[in-house]
PALOTI-399538 format. One record per residue: residue in three letters; x, y, z of N, C-alpha, C in turn. Coordinates in pm, 1 decimal, decimal comma. Layout:
N
+------+----------+----------+----------+----------+----------+----------+----------+----------+----------+
: resn :      n.x :      n.y :      n.z :     ca.x :     ca.y :     ca.z :      c.x :      c.y :      c.z :
+------+----------+----------+----------+----------+----------+----------+----------+----------+----------+
:  ALA :        X :        Y :        Z :        X :        Y :        Z :        X :        Y :        Z :
...
+------+----------+----------+----------+----------+----------+----------+----------+----------+----------+
REM end
This chain:
60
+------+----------+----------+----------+----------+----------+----------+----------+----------+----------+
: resn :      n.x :      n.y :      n.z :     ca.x :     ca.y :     ca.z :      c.x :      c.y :      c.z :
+------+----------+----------+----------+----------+----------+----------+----------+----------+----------+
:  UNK :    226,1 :   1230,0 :    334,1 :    142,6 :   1168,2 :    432,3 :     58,6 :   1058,4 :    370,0 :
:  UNK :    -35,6 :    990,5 :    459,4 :    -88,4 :    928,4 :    384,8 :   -171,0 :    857,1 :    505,8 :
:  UNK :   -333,9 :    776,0 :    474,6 :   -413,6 :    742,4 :    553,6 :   -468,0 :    556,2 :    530,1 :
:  UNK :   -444,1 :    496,0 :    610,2 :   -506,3 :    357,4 :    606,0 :   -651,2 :    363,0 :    662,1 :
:  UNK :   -742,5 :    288,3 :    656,5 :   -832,8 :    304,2 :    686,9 :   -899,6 :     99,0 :    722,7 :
:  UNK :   -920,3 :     57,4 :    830,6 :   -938,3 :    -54,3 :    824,0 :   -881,7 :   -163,4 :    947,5 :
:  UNK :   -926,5 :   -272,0 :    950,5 :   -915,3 :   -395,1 :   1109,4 :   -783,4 :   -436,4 :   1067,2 :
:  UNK :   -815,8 :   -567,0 :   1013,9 :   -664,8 :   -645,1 :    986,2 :   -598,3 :   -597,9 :    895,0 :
:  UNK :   -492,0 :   -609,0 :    931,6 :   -370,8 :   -552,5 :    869,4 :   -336,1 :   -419,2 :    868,3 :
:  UNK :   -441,5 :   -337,3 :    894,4 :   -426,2 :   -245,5 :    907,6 :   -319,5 :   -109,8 :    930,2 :
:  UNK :   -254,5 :   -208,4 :   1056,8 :   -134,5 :    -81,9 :   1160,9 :      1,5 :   -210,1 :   1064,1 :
:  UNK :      6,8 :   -284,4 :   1027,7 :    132,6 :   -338,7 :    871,6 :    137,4 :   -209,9 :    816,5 :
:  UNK :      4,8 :   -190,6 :    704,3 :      2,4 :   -131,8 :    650,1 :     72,7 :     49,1 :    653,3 :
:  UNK :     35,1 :     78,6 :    758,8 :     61,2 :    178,2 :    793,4 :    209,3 :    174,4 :    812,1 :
:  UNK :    289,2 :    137,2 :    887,5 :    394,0 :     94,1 :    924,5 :    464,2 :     78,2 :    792,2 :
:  UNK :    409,6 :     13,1 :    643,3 :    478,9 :     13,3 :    543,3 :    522,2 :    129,0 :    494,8 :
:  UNK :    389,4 :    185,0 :    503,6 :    377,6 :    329,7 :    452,5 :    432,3 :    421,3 :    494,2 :
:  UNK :    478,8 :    424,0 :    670,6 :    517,2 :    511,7 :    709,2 :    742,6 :    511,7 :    618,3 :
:  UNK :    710,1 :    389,6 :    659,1 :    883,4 :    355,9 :    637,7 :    886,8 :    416,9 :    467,7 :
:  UNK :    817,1 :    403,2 :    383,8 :    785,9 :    459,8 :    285,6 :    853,7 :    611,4 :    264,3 :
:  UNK :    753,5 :    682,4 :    323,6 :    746,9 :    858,8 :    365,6 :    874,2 :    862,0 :    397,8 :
:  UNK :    956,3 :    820,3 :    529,3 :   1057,8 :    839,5 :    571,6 :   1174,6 :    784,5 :    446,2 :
:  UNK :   1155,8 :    703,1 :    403,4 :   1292,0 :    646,7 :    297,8 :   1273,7 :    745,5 :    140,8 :
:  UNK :   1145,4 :    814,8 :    145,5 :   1094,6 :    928,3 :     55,5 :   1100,5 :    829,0 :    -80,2 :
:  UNK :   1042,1 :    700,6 :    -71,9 :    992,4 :    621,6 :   -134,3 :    916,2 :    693,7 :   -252,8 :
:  UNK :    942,6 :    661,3 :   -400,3 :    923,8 :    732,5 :   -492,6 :    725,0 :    648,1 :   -516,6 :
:  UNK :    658,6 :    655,4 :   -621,0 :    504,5 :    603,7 :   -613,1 :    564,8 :    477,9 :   -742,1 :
:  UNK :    674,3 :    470,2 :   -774,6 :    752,1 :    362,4 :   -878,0 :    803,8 :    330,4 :   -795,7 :
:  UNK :    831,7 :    341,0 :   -705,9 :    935,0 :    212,3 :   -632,8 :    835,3 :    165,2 :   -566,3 :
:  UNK :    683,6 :    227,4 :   -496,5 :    628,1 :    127,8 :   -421,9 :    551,6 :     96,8 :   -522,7 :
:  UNK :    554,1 :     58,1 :   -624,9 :    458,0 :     19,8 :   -711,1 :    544,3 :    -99,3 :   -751,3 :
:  UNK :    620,9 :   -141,2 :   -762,3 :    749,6 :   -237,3 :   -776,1 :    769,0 :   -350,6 :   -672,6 :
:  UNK :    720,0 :   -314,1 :   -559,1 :    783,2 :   -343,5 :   -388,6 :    733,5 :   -455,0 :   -377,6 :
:  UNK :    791,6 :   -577,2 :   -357,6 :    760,1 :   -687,7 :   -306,4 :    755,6 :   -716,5 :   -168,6 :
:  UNK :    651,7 :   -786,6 :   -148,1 :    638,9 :   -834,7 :      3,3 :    617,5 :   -989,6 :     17,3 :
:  UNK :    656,5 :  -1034,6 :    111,5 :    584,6 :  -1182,0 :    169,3 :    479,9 :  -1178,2 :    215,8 :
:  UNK :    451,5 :  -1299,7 :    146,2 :    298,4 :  -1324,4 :    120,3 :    229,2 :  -1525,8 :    147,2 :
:  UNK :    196,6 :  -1527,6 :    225,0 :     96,1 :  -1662,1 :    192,9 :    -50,2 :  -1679,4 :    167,1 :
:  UNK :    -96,7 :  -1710,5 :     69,2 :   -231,5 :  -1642,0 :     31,8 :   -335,3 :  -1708,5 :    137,8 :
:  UNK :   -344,0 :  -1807,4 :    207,9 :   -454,4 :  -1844,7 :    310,9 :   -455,2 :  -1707,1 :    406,0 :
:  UNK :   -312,1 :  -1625,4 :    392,3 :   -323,4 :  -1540,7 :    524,3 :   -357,2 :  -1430,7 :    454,7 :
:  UNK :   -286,0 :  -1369,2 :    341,5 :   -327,0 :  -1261,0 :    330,0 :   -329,1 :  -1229,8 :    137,2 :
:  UNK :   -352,5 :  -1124,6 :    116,8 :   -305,2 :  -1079,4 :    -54,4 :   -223,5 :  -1088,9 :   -119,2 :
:  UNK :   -207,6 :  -1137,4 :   -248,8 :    -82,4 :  -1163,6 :   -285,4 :    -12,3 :  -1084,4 :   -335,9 :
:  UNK :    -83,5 :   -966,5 :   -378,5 :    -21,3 :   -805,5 :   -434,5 :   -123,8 :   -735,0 :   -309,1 :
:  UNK :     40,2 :   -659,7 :   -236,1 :    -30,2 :   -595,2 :   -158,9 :   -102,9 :   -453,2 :   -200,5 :
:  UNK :   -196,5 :   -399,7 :    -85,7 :   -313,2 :   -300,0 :   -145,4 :   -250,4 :   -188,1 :   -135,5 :
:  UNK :    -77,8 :   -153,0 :    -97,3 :    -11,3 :    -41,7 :   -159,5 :     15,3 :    -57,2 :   -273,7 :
:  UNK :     34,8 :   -148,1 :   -336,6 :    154,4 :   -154,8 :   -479,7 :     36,7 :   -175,6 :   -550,9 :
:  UNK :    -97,5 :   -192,3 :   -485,9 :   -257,9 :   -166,5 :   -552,4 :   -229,8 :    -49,2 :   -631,9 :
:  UNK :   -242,2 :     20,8 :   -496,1 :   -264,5 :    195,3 :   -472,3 :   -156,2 :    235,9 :   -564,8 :
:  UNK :    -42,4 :    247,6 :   -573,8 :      2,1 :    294,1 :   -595,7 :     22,2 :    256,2 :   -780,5 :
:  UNK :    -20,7 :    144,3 :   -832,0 :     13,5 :    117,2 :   -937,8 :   -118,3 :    212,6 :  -1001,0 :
:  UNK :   -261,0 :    206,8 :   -983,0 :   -360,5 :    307,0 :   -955,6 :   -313,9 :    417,5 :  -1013,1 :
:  UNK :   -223,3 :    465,5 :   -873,5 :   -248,3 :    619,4 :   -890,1 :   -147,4 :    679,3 :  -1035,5 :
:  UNK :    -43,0 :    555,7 :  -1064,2 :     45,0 :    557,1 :  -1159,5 :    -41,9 :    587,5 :  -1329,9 :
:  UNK :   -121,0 :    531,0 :  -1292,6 :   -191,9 :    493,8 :  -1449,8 :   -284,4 :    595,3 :  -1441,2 :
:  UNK :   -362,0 :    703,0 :  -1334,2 :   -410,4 :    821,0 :  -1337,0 :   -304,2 :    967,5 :  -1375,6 :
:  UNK :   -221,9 :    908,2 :  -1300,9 :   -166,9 :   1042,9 :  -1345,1 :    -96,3 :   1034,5 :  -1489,4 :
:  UNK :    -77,7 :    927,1 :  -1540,5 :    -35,7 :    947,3 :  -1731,4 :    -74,1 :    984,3 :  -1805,3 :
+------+----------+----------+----------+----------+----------+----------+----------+----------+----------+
REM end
């Protein structure tokens, strides 16, 4: 499972995540995962492959 919290971008996010869960997306493959990006609009590393690179370097 997993929880977004937040306005813009928000229900993306979720939606990434969900497709994630369902494809049983490993925390190395979304830590890897490229997305399109234009930086006036949005982040250029998105705040999963944040999260998830994060949680990579806690649990070592």
């Amino acid at each position: 499972g997993g929880q977004i919290i937040g306005t813009e971008g928000a229900s993306e996010r979720a939606n990434l995540l969900a497709l994630a869960i369902q494809k049983e997306t490993t925390i190395e493959e979304l830590a890897k995962s490229d997305y399109c990006y234009s930086p006036p609009i949005n982040d250029c590393i998105g705040p999963l492959v944040v999260t998830a690179e994060t949680l990579i370097r806690k649990l070592r």
